[in-house]
N, C-alpha and C positions, 0 to 999 in steps of 0.2 A: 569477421566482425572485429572490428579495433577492440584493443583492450581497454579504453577509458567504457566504451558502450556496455562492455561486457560487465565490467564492476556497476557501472548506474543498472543494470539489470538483476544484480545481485542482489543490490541495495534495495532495491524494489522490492525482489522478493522474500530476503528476510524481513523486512515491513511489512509486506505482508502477514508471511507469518507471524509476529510478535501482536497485529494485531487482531487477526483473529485468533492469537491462543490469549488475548487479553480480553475480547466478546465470548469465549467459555471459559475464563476465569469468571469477569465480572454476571456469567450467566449462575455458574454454580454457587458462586458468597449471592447472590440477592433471591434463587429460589431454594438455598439451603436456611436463608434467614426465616422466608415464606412458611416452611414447613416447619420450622421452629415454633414460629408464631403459633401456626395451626391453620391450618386451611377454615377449617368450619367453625370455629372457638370463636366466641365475642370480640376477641382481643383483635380478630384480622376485618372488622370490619372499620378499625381505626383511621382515620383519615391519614398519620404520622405512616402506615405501613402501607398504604395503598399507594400514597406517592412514592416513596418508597421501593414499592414494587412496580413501577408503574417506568419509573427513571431507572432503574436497574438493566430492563429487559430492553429502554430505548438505546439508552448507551451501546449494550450489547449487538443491538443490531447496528447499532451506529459507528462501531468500533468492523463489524464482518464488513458492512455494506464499503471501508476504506478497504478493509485485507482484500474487497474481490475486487476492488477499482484496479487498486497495484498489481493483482494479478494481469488483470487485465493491459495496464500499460505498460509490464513489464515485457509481456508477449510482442505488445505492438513495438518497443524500443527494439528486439531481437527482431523484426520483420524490416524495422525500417519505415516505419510510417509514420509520416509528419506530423499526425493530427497528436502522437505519442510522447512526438518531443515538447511540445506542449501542452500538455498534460502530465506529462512526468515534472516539468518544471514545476507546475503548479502545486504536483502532489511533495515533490521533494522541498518547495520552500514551506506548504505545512509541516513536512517532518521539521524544521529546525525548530519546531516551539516543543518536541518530546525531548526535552531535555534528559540526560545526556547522551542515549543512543539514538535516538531519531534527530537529533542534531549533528552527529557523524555520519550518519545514512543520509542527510540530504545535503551534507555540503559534498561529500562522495557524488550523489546522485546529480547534482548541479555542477560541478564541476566537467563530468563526462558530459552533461549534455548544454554544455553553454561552450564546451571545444573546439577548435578546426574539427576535429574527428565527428564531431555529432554534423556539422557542417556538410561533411562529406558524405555521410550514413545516412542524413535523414535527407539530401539533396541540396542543392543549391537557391536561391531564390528565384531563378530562372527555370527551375524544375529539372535539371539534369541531374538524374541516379546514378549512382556509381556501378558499374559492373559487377554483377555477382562474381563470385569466387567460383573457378574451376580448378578443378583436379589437374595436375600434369596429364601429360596422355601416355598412356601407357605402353612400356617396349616391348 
């Protein structure tokens, strides 16, 4: 695997992670606020805490549902699969709007795979794959 592919795989997967440890940040501040309120108290039948609670838990899954996409594409960039390199792109030019580390992670991410080296990794327009990597043979 070249090393530009290797680095946009990186980047993948710390975006990943960042955001899903940002979907159980934003899950614990919006059901530790919930439990503040009161589950059963007057006060939570407020329309201000219901949306509230309601946009808390969206984000949160909104935030997992990109951490498992980027897993997901980071796999497919290590495999070599076209459908990756296009989707990695797409996912790496929304990282440039997380200012300022999801802005590093996708000009990272974009630069490996807008390369000769993604080029060659993810195949050619005429469909020819590169050879996998074999071992010397052994003496």
């Amino acid at each position: 695997m070249p090393d530009n592919i290797k680095i946009t795989r990186i980047c993948l997967v710390v975006a990943a992670g960042l955001e899903i440890a940002t979907a159980a940040l934003l899950l614990f501040i919006f059901l530790s606020g919930a439990v503040l309120i009161g589950w059963g108290t007057e006060r939570s039948g407020l329309l201000g805490s219901a949306l509230l609670g309601a946009t808390g838990i969206l984000l949160a899954v909104g935030f997992a549902a990109f951490g498992v996409a980027d897993l997901l594409i980071a796999a497919g960039v290590a495999k070599g699969r076209p459908w990756a390199r296009i989707a990695g792109i797409g996912m790496a030019v929304l990282l440039l709007v997380a200012v300022p580390v999801g802005t590093v992670l996708g000009i990272f991410a974009l630069k490996g795979l807008l390369g000769a080296d993604a080029r060659a990794w993810f195949g050619s327009p005429n469909g020819i794959r590169p050879a996998s990597f074999s071992p010397p043979p052994a003496v």
